[in-house]
N, C-alpha and C positions, 0 to 999 in steps of 0.2 A: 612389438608392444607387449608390456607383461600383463597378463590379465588378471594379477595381484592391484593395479591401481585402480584406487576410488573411483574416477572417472568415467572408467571401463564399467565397474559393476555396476555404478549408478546409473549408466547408459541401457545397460543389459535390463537391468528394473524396469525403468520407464519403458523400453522398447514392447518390454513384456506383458505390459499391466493393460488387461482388455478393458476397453469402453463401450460404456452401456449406452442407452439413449439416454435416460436419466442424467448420465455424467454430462454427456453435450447440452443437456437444458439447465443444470445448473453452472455449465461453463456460459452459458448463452446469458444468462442471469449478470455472473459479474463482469461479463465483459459488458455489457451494458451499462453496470457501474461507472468501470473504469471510464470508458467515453463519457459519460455524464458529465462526469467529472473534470475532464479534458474542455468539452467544450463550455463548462462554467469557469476553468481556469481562465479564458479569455478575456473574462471580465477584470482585473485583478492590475496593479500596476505591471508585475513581473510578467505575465500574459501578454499585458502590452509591449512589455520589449522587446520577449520572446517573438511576437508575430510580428514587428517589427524589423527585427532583424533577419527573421524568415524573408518577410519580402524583401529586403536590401539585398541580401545575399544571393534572391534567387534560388534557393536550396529546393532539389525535386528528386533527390536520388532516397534510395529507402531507411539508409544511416541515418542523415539529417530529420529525415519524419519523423524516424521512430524517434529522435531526442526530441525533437517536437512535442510530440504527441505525449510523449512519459514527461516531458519535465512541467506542460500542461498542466495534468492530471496528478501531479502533485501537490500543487499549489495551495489549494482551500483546505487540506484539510479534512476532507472527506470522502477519501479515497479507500480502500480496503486493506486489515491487515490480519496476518498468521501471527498469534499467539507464539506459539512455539519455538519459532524462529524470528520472530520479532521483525518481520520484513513484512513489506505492503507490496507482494507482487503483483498486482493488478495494473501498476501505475510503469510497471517495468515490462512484464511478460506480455499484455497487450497492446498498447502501442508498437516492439517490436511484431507481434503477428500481423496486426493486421497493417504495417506499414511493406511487410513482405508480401501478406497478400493481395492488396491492392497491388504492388507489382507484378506480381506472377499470376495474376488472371484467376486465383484460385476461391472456391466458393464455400460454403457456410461451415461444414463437417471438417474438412482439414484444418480450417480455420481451430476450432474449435477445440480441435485433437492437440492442434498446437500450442494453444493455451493450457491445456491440463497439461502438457510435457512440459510447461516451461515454470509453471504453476509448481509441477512436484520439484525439481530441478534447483529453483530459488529458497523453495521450502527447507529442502533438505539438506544441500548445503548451511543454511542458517541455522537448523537446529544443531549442528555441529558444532558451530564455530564455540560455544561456551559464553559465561557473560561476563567476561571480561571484555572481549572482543568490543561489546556494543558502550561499552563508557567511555571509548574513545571512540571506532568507527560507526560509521551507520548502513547497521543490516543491508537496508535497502538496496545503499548504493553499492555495497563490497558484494552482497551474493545473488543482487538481481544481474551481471553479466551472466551467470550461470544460466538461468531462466532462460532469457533474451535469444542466446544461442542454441538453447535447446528446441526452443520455439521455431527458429530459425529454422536449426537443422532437418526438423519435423516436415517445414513446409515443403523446403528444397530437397525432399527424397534423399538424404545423407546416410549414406551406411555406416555401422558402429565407429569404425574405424575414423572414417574422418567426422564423424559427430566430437567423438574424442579430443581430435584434435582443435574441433572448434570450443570445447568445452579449457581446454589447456589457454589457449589464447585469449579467450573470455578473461577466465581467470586473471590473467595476465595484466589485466587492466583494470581489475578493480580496485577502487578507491571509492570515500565517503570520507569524510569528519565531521565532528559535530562542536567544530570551533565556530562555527557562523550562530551556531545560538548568543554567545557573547554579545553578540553584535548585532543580531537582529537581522543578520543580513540574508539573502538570498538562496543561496547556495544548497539546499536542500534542495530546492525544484531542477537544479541542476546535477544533482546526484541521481536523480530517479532519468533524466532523460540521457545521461552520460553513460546510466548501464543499460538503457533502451539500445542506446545505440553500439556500445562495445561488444553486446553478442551478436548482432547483423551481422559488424563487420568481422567478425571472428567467426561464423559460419561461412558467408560469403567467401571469404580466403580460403577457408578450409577445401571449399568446391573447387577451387581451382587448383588445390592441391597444397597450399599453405599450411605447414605443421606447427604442431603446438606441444609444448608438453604434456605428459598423459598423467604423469602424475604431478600437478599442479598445486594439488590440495596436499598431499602427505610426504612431499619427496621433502630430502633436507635441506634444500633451500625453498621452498614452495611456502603456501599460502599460511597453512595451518603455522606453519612454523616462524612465517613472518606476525602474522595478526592475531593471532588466537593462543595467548599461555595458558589456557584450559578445553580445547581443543575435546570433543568426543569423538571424534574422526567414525567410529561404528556409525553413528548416528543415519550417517548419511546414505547408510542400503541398513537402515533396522528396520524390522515390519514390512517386506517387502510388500506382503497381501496385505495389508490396510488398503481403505480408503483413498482414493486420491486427495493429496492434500489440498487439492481447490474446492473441495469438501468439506474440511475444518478451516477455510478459512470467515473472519466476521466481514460482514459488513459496520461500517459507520453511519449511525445515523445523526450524528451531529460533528459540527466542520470545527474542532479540537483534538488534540492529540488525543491517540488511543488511551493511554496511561489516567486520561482525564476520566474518561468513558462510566466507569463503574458507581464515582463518586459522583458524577454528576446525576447518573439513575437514581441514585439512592437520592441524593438530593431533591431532585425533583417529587420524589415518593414525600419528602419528606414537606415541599411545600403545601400539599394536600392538608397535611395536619397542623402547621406552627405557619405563621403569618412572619414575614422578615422584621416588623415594627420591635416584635417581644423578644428578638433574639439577641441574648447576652455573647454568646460563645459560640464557637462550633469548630469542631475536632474532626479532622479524616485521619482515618488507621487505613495506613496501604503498604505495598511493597518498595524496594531500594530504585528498583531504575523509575517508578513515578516520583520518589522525590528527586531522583540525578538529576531530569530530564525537565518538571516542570513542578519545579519547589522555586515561585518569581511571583512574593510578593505584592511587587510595585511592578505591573506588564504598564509599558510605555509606548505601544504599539496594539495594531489589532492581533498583529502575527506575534509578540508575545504572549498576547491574553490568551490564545487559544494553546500554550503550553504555559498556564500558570492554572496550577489547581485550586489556588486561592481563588481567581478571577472566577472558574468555571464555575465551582462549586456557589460562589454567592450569585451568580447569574440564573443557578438554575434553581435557588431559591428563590430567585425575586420574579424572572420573566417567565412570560407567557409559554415564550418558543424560544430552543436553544438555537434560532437560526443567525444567520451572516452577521446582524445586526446588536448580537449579544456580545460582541464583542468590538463595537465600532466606539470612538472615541465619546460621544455622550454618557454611554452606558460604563463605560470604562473611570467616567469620573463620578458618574454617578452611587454607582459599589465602591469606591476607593474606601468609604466608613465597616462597610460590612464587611472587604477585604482582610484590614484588619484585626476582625475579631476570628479569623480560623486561622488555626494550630494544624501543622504536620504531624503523625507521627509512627515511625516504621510500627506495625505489629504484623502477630500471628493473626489466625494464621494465612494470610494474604500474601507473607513474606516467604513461606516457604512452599506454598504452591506456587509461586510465578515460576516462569511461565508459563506451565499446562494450565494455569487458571488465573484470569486477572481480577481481582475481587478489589472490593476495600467498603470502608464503614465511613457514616457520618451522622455524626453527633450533634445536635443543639443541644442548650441549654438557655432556657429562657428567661427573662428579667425575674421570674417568680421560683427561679429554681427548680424547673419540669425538665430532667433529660427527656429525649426520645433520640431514638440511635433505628437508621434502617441500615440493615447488612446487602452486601450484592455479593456471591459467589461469584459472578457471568458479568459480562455488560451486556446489556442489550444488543445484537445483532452479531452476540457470537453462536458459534454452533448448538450452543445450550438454551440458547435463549434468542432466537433468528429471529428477522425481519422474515415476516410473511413475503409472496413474490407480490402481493399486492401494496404493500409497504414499499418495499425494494423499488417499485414502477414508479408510486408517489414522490419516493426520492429523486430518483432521475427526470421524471418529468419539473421537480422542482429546480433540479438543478440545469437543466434546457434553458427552464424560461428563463431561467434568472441568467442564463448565457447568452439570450438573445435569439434562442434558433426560433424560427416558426415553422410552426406544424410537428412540433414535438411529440406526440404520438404516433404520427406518423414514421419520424426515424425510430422512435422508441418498439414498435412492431415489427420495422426491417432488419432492427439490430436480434430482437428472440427469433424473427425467423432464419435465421443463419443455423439454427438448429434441426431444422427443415430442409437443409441445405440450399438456402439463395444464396444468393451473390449478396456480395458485401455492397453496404448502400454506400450512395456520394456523403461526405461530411459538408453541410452547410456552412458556408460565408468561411469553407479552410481553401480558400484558391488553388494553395500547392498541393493538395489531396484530390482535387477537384481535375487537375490540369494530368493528374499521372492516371486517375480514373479516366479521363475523356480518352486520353492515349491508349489505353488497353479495351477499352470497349467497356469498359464498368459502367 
């Protein structure tokens, strides 16, 4: 194996990078997210078929969880993402850990380790790929196998060597598109659990000795050179000694696409001051992939509204709280007028920091001809501008209940204390989680 391949070096990185305590409490932090999140997807029609078809099938082995559990915590909307690389590893990189380590009997700290490795792992590949990459594919799903495996390999005691190879076969399976936005269809929540699942089973083979290409990312028929015609390939070991990326990454605190995020803050600042009755106009200045991704008008769904920035933006004009509800069909008819009256439109400079910084502007102008314009550099609950941990808790407890679980503080304190190192707790009313813990002594 040449120890010229990205894969290598990237392995050598990660292998290398010490953890603090601090790191395990804010990995303990999003991993928390991410279940939240999981267990609110249940609520959801796709949730339903998902765990539908969980139980038909029968599925107990650690593959099928972890696509379980990631295509879950995709669902709503409110899941975490890395700026930088434009990927939501939270929804990728834990469901596989802890679908591995509810199998292998293993407790809070590895756990934990294995999320930051999978965390940097998805990150960094993603910052490479260029943005070209993402107007067709979707981050998540193309460079969360990367994670997934890494995560994998972390838990399963893998040495460089066959890390590597599980990192080669990962690869090997990534896939996303972002054709299903057309259509409204599904397929997203299936891309996040489809690269939960591709790095298991691409670790898992590796242990048995199953090889993969080592240079998967930069060989000349490999990744970079299939998906990426802007390719940074450096990217992917720059700044070794930085921060671990599950450090820069945001949380979400409202169930919309990230790209909404910025315009809806400023919005919201902006209903403070201007009442929706007097508003003639209203203008967002943001970046090129917020308009690719959620420039929709007329959203004909709730899972359109929550990737049209038109919808967002006059919701968080009008309502209370940007919750589930803000984008359900009453409300949806009810802004259809205010919808209307906001304009796109690319500017500086929003356009030329993405994606080290996702910003954007919003404008009213009122029947009497009074601009007022709030700016956001950040969106709220990115690293510049974070969800306090007590925030973060509110979150997740909100999104518990609104799942159904009881005694949501309670999982919500067994989930931080994994950072303490306990044992990972049972997952409420998930049978097939529940039936592989009882089997191992969990």
């Amino acid at each position: 194996m040449s120890k010229s391949t990205l894969t290598q070096q990237l392995t050598e990185l990660i292998m290398a990078k010490p953890v603090a305590a601090t790191d395990l409490q804010q990995a303990a932090l999003l991993t928390l997210d991410a279940m939240a999140n999981a267990m609110a997807g249940r609520i959801s029609e796709p949730g339903s078929i998902l765990l539908r078809w969980a139980g038909a099938t029968e599925a107990t082995d650690a593959e099928r969880n972890a696509f379980l559990l990631g295509s879950l915590t995709h669902i709503l909307e409110t899941d975490d993402l890395h700026r930088a690389s434009v990927v939501h590893p939270g929804c990728v990189v834990v469901p596989a850990a802890w679908a591995v380590a509810v199998r292998e009997g293993i407790r809070g700290h590895a756990m934990l380790k294995a999320v930051l490795w999978g965390f940097e792992a998805t990150t960094r590949v993603g910052m490479a790929v260029g943005p070209s990459h993402y107007r067709i594919w979707h981050n998540t799903g193309t460079c969360g196998p990367y994670g997934s495996a890494m995560a994998t390999a972390a838990l399963l005691g893998l040495d460089m060597v066959t890390t590597v190879h599980a990192l080669g076969n990962a690869g090997a399976q990534s896939a996303g598109l972002w054709q299903f936005l057309e259509a409204g269809a599904m397929t997203k929540h299936l891309h996040a659990g489809c690269a939960a699942e591709a790095g298991v089973l691409a670790a898992d083979l590796a242990r048995f000795g199953f090889t993969g290409p080592p240079n998967i990312l930069e060989g000349a028929k490999g990744w970079f050179t299939a998906t990426c015609p802007d390719a940074d390939p450096e990217a992917v070991i720059r700044d070794p000694d930085a921060p671990w990326q599950l450090l820069q990454t945001s949380i979400k605190p409202w169930p919309s696409c990230r790209h909404t995020h910025p315009a809806v803050d400023a919005a919201r600042e902006l209903r403070r001051q201007v009442t929706a009755e007097v508003i003639e106009q209203i203008e967002v200045e943001t970046y090129a992939a917020a308009l690719e991704v959620c420039d929709r008008p007329l959203p004909q769904s709730e899972y359109e509204a929550k990737f049209s920035l038109q919808h967002c933006v006059a919701a968080a004009l009008t309502c209370e709280s940007m919750d589930f509800a803000a984008f359900a069909e009453p409300v949806r008819t009810e802004l259809a007028a205010l919808r209307e009256r906001v304009t796109l439109r690319l500017a500086q400079p929003y356009s030329s920091a993405y994606p080290r910084a996702w910003g954007s502007a919003v404008t009213v102008t009122t029947q009497g001809g009074e601009q007022v314009t709030v700016r956001r550099t950040h969106a709220k609950g990115d690293p510049e501008a974070p969800l306090s941990p007590v925030e973060l808790i509110a979150k997740a407890r909100m999104l518990m209940n609104y799942g159904g679980v009881h005694e949501a503080d309670r999982l919500i304190d067994a989930i931080l204390a994994l950072s303490d190192d306990s044992a990972l707790p049972p997952l409420p009313e998930m049978p097939v989680f529940l039936a592989v813990q009882q089997n191992n002594g969990g």
